[in-house]
N, C-alpha and C positions, 0 to 999 in steps of 0.2 A: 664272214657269213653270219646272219641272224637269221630268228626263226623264220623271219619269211622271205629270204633271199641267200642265194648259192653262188659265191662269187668265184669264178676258174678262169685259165685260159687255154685261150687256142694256141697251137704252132704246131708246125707239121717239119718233119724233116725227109728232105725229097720228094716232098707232096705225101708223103705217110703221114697223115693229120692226127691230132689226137688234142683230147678235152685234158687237161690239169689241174686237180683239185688238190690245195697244200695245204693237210693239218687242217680239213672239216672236222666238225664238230662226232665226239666220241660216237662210235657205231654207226658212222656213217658207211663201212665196206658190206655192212650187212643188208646193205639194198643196193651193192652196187650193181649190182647184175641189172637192176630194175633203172637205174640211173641209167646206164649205159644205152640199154634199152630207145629208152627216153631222148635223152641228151645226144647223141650220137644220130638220130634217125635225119637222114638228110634233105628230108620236105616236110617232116613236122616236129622237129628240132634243132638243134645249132646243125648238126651234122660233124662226123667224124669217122674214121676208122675205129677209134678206139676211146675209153673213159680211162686215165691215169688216177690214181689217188698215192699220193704221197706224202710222208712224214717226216719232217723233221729229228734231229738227232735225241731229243726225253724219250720217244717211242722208237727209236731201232732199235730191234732186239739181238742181237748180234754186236760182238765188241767190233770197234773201229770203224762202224758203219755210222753214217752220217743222215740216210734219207734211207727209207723205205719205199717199196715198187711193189704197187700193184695194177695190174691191168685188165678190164673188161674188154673184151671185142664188143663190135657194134651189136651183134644178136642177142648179147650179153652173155657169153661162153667166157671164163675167165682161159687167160693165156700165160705160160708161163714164164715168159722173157720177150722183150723186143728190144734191139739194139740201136732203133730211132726211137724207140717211147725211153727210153734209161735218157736218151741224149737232150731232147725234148726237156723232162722230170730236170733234170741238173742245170737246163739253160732257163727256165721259169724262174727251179729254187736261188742261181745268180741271181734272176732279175730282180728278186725280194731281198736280197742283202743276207742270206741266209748261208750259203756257202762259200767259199774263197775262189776268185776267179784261176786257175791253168793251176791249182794242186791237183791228189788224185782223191779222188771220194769213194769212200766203200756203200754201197746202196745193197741193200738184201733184198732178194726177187723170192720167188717160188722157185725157182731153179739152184738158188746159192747167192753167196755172195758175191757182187762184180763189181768193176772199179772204173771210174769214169773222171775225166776231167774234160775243161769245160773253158772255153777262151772264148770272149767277143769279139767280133770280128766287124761288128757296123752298129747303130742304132735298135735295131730287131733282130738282128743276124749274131750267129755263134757260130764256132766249131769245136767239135766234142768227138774224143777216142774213149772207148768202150773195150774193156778186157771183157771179152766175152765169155771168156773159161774154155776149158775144152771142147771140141767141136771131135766130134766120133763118128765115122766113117760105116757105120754097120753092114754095109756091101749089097750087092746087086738084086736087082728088082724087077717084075716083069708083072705090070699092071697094067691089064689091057692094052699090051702089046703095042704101045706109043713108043717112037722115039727112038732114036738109034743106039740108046743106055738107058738104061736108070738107076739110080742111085739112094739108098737110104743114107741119112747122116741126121744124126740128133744134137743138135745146138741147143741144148736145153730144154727144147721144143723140138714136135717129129718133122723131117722133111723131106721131099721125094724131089730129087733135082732129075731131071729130063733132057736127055742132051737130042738137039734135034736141027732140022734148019732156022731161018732168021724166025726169030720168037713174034717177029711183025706179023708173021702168016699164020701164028699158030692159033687155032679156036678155043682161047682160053676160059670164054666163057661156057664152055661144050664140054672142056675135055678136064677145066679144073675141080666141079665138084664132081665128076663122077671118079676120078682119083682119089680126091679127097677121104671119099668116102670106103676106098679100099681098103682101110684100116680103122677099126672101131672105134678108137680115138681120136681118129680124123689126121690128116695129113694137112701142111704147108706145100704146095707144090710150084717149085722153079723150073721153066722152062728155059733154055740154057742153048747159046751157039758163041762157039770162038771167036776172038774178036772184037773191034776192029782192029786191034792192033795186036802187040806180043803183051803179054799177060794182062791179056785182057779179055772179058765177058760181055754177052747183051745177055739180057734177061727182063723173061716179064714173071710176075709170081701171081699167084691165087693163095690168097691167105683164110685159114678154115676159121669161119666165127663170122668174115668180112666180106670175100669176094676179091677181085682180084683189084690190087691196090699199085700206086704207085712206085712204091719200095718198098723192100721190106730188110729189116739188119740183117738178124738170123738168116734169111733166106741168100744175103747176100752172101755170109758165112758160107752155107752149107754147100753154094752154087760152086766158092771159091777153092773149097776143100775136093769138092766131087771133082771138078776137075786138072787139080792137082793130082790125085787119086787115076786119074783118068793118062797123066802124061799130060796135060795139054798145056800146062801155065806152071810158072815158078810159086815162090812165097809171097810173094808183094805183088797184089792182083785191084786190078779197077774192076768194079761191077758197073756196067752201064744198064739205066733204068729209065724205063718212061719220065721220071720225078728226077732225076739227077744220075750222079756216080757218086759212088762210095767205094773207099780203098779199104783190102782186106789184108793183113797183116798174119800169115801162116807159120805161127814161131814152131822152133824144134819141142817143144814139149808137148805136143796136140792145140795149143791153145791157139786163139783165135783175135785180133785186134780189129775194131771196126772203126774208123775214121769215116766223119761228115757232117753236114752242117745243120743245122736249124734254124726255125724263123718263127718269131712271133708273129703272130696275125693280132690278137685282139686280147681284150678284157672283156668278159662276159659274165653279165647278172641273172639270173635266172630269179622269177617271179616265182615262188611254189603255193 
């Protein structure tokens, strides 16, 4: 980056897009809200779900951690974990020679520290597993009376999974922000049906800051845990998503494993 050019990149994982900017210039997170803003707007910007900013191992401030996470939503509400933006952040810092390809890397979020590792899989394409840390079940919900369940679970982040018929039918764009908004900090909300197979999910999400997006990790998390919680799926769970599948990994200690893939789309300069 120079003073008059912002160099990031795109990749999206499951079609959860997201802008990555690695190691900008000092005090750059103090506009990122505005960056995001900006950079993210989908007809008068790159366009994105999300603005990453991460750091390199001089600035983690936490032992053992290798890269720093930070993430703006597109309205520019900061968020405090995504388990496609970690995986994304780790497959860019490979793509710069900056971390070691299939070790595990400790990255510090706002939520704690998580650990990620990070394998190529093609020219643009990765795949990255995500210890998501504990994923907490906080129990049952009844917001505006949707859905044949509902479920609190905090991944780091709040989420409201929704167990109902095929998520193809549901009026997510209707029914996601006025959930959302049932809690003053706003809500992720998964809409959630069994299936197609045995431990396995569809799902579509509404993610608060964004809209409803192609995939989302956490959300993937939370959908996998609620219905665990529920009886309906083992510990090793596919989330099927408009943008891909993502495998969820429900180990015996609360914690959470996210496996999936990413893709580079581009290098982008921004004029400022």
């Amino acid at each position: 980056m120079t003073a008059s050019e912002l160099t990031l990149a795109k990749l999206h994982g499951a079609g959860n897009d997201f802008l990555v900017v690695l190691d900008p210039e000092p005090g750059f997170e103090a506009a990122g809200a505005g960056w995001a803003r900006r950079l993210c707007d989908r007809h008068r910007g790159i366009g994105a779900d999300g603005l990453i900013v991460g750091r390199t191992t001089g600035s983690a401030i936490v032992p053992g951690a290798v890269l720093t996470f930070r993430l703006w939503n597109a309205d520019g509400s900061e968020a405090e974990m995504s388990g496609n933006g970690i995986r994304c952040l780790a497959h860019e810092a490979l793509e710069r020679g900056l971390v070691p390809e299939g070790e595990v890397l400790g990255v510090t979020t706002p939520a704690g520290l998580r650990e990620v590792s990070i394998t190529r899989k093609g020219p643009a394409t990765a795949w990255g597993s995500v210890d998501m840390g504990v994923v907490k079940v906080q129990g049952e919900a009844d917001r505006c009376n949707v859905g044949q369940g509902q479920l609190l679970v905090d991944v780091g982040n709040p989420h409201l999974v929704v167990l109902g018929p095929d998520p193809s039918t549901v009026d997510v764009q209707g029914l996601g922000p006025l959930l959302e908004t049932t809690d003053p900090t706003g809500l992720n909300v998964e809409f959630v049906a069994l299936g197609p197979g045995a431990d396995e999910v569809t799902m579509r999400v509404w993610e608060r800051g964004v809209g409803e997006t192609e995939a989302c990790g956490t959300g993937s998390c939370a959908a996998a845990a609620a219905m665990h919680h529920w009886g309906r799926v083992g510990t090793a769970v596919t989330v099927h998503q408009p943008g891909g599948a993502a495998a969820v990994e429900l180990r015996a200690d609360g914690s959470a494993v996210l496996s999936g893939p990413s893709e580079r789309i581009a290098t982008c300069v921004v004029r400022l």
